[in-house]
C-alpha positions in Angstrom: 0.0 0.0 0.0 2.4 2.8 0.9 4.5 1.7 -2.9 0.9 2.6 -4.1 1.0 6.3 -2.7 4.7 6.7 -2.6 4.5 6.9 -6.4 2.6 9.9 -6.9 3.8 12.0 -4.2 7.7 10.8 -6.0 6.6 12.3 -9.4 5.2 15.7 -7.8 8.6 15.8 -5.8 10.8 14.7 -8.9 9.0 17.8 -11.3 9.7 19.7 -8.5 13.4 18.2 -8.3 13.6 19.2 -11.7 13.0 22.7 -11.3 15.2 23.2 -8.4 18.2 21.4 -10.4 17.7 23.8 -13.2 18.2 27.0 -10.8 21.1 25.3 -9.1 22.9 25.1 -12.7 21.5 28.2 -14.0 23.4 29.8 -10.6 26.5 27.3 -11.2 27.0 28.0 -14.8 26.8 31.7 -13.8 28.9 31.6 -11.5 32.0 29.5 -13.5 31.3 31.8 -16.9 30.6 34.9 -15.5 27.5 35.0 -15.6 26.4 34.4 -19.2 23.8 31.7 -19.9 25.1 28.1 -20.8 25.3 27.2 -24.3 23.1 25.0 -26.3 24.8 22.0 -28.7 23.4 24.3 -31.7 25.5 27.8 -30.3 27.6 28.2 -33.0 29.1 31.2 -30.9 30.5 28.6 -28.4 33.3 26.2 -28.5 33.0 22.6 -27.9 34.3 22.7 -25.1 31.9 24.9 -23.6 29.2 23.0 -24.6 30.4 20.0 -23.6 31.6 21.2 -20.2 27.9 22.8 -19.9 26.3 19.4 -20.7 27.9 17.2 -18.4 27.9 19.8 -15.9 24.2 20.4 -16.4 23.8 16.4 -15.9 25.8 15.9 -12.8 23.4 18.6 -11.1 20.3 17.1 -12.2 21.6 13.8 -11.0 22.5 14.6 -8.1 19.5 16.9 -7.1 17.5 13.5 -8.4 19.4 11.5 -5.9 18.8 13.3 -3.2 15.3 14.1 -3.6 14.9 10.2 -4.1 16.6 9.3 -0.8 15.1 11.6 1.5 11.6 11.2 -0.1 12.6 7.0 0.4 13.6 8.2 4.0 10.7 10.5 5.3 8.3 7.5 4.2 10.0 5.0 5.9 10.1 7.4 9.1 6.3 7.7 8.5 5.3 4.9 7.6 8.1 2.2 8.6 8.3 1.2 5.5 10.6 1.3 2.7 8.7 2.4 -0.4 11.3 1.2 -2.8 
């Protein structure tokens, strides 16, 4: 039963995971290239580099913002419920 409502609340959390990750990187990228916005693949003003820093860059956040909103979503349920929803 708790799988059954963990799953909903996890996609509301992971769109709002989403959102947060792309401020974080917006913030990050700012803050590494002073402040101009990150490049898309199709910039043909940018470098390869810079696009491909930005990518994997842009990954790792999302990733990691994904992680954590997994765990400690997996976490509070269990401390609510006593059950792993996973």
């Amino acid at each position: 039963m708790v799988k059954i409502l963990y799953k909903p609340l996890g996609l509301l959390f992971g769109a709002l995971g989403g959102v947060v990750a792309g401020a974080l990187f917006k913030r990050l990228w700012a803050l590494l290239d002073h402040g101009d916005d990150a490049p898309s693949a199709t910039d043909e003003d940018r470098t390869w580099r810079e696009v491909l820093t930005a990518a994997a860059l842009q990954g790792a956040v999302y990733a990691l913002v994904k992680a954590v909103i997994d765990r400690g979503g997996a976490a509070g349920t269990r401390r609510l419920t006593g059950t792993w929803p996973g």
